[in-house]
N, C-alpha and C positions, 0 to 999 in steps of 0.2 A: 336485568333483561331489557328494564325500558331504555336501561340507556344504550343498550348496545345496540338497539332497532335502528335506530336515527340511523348509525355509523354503518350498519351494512347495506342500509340503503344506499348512502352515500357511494360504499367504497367503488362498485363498479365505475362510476363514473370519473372517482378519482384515481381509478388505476389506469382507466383510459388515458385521461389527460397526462397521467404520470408517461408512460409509453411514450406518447405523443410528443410528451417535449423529450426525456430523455433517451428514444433510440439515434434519432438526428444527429445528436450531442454527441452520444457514444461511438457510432461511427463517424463522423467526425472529429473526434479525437483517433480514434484509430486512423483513418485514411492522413492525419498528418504524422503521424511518427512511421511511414513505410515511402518508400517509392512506388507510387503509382501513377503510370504514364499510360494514359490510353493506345498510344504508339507504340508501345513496349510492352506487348502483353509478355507473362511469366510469373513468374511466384514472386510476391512482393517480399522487399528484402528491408527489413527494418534498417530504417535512418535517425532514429533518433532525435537532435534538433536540426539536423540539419536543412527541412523545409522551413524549418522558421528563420536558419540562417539567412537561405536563398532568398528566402521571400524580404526580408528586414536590408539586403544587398542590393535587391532589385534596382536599376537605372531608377527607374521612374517610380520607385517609393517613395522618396524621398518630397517628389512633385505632386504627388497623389496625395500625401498625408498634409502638405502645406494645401494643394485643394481644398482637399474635406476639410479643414479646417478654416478656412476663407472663406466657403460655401455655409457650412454653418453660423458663424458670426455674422455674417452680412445678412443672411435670410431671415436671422434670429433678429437682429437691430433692426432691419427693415419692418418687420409685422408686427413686433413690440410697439416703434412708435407709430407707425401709421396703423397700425389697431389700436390705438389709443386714442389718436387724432381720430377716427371716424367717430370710435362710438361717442367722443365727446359728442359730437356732430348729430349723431342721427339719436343721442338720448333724449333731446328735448322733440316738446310735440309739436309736428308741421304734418301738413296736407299731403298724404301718398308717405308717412313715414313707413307702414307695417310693407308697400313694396319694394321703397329702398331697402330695409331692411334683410327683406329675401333676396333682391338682387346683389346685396354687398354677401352673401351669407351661398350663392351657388354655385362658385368658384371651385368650393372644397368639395365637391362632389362628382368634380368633373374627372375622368379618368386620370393617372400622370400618362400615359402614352397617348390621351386626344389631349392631353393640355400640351403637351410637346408638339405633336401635328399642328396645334390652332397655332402655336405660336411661331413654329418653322414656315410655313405656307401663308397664312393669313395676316400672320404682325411683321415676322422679320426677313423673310423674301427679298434679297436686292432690286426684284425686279416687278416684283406686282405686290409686294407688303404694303400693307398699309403705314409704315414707316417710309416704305421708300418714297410710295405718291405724296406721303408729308414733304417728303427732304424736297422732293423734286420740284412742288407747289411754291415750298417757298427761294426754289434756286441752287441748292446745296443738292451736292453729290450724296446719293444713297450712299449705304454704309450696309455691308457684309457681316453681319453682324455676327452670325453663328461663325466665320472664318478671321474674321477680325478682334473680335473679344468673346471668344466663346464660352470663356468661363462668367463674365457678366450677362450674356444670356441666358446660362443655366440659372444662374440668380435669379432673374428677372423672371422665369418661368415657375420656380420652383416658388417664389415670398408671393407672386400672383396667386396659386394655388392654397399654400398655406396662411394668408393673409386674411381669410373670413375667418378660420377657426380661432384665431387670437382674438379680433373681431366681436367673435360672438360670445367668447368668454369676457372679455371685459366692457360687453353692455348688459351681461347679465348681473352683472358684480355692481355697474353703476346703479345697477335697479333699487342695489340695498344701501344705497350711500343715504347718510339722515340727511333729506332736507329742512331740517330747522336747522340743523347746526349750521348748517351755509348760509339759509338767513341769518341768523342770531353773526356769520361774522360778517357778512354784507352791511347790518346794521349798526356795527364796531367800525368799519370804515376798511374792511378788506379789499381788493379789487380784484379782479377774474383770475389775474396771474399766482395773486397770493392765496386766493382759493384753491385755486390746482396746488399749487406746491405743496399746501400745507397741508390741505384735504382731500383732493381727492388721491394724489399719488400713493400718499401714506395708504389710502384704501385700496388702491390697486395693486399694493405689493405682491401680494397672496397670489392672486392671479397670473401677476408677473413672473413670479417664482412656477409655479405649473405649467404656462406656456413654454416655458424658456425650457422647463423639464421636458418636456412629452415633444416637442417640436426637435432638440437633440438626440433625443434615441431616435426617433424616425427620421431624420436629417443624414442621418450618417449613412443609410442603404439607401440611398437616391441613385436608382440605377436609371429606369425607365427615357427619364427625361434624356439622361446621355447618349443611352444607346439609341432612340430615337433621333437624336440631332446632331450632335459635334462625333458620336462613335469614340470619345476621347479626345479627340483633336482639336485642332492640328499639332501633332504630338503627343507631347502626354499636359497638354492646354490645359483641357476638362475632364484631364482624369483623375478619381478620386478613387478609395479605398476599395468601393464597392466593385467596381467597374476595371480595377489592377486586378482583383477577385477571380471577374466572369474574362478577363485575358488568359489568366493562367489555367484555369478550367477549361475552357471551351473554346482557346483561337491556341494557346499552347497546348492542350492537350494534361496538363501536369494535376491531376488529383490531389496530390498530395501536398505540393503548395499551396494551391488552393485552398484545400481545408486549413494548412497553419494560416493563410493571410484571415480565413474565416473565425479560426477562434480568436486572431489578434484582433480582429474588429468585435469581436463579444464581450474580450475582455475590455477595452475601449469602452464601450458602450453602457457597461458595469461600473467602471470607477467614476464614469461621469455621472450614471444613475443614481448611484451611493451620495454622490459629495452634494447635487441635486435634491437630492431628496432630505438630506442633511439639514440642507438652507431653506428647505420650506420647513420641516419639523421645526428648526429656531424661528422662523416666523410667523409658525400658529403659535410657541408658546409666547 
């Protein structure tokens, strides 16, 4: 009886959350094996794979999945090393460190739809961005940048944002680094460079291993920023998984595509999780 207490206290809670994740799931598995067209109302008529066909056929699949895939490797390398270069930086003790600190660390808190705003109006603006009075100051033509390289602004938007949370994981991680052992090999005749290499990277793996985890699952549903600024474009530029998704849903009208493009990106999202989570398990052992 003691032991069954614990567990029916629990279970309401855990049948909540059960619901919660699997009714979404459930229908979303059903709404991709039917035709469902918001433009076609009628009795939905089982299609089998065929949304996964349509959806895997799509023109602009093929550019979405090379996106997301760009979009992530570059945001990931980008905040990996310049989250490493800060918190070298801001680990040691200087005057006004605990503000830098906060101010390298409020980035991540900042909405994606006002971090998309600040940076379409106030950075990249051809005409009154703060890039452009740069270009213009020193003689060079502003540059268009949300219409000219759109997909490198999505970058440049998104590693700004997710750049304190890497950040703030690996100046927590340098908190625990032994300093003696850095002395004892500063005293052996190591130099800065050989220190990093040898010691602090090897301690940073861990971390590195988790940023690069938790930063790919949420990397892949980066909707906000785009639909905010480029809308995909020009073309299908900056369009990615997510955002081929909210086209087929919601500018096509096609539910049922939509949900197979949705479970193809869960499944995605899973195998990468898995082989992730893989390579930190070998690296705690």
């Amino acid at each position: 009886m003691k032991r069954l207490l614990p567990r029916a206290l629990m279970a309401p809670a855990v049948a909540t959350l059960f619901l919660w994740m699997i009714v979404p799931l459930a229908m979303t598995l059903y709404f991709s094996a039917v035709r469902y067209n918001l433009m076609e109302p009628g009795p939905k008529v089982w299609a089998g794979l065929s949304n996964f066909r349509y959806f895997a056929t799509d023109p602009d699949f093929g550019a979405s999945a090379w996106n997301t895939f760009v979009l992530l490797g570059s945001v990931i390398a980008i905040t990996v090393v310049l989250g490493i270069a800060l918190a070298l930086l801001v680990n040691e003790a200087f005057p006004g460190r605990g503000i830098v600190r906060v101010l390298l660390i409020s980035p991540f808190f900042v909405m994606p739809t006002a971090n998309a705003l600040l940076w379409k109006h106030m950075m990249m603006n051809p005409v009154y961005g703060v890039l452009a009075q740069v270009s213009i100051y020193f003689g060079a033509r502003p540059v268009d940048w949300l219409t000219d390289y759109p997909l490198f602004s999505i970058i440049v938007m998104v590693a700004w944002q997710w750049l304190p949370f890497a950040c703030l994981i690996f100046i927590t991680s340098l908190q625990s680094l032994d300093r003696d052992q850095m002395e004892a090999a500063g005293m052996d005749g190591a130099n800065a460079l050989q220190k990093f290499w040898f010691l602090t990277l090897p301690h940073l793996a861990r971390p590195m291993a988790v940023v690069i985890m938790i930063e790919m699952i949420f990397l892949m549903s980066v909707f906000a920023e785009i639909f905010t600024t480029t809308g995909g474009g020009p073309g299908n530029a900056s369009t990615n998984i997510a955002f081929l998704i909210y086209k087929e849903a919601l500018l096509n009208f096609d539910v049922g595509v939509a949900s197979a493009g949705a479970l193809f990106a869960v499944v995605l999202a899973n195998i990468a999780a898995a082989f992730l989570i893989r390579m930190i398990g070998k690296n705690l052992d």
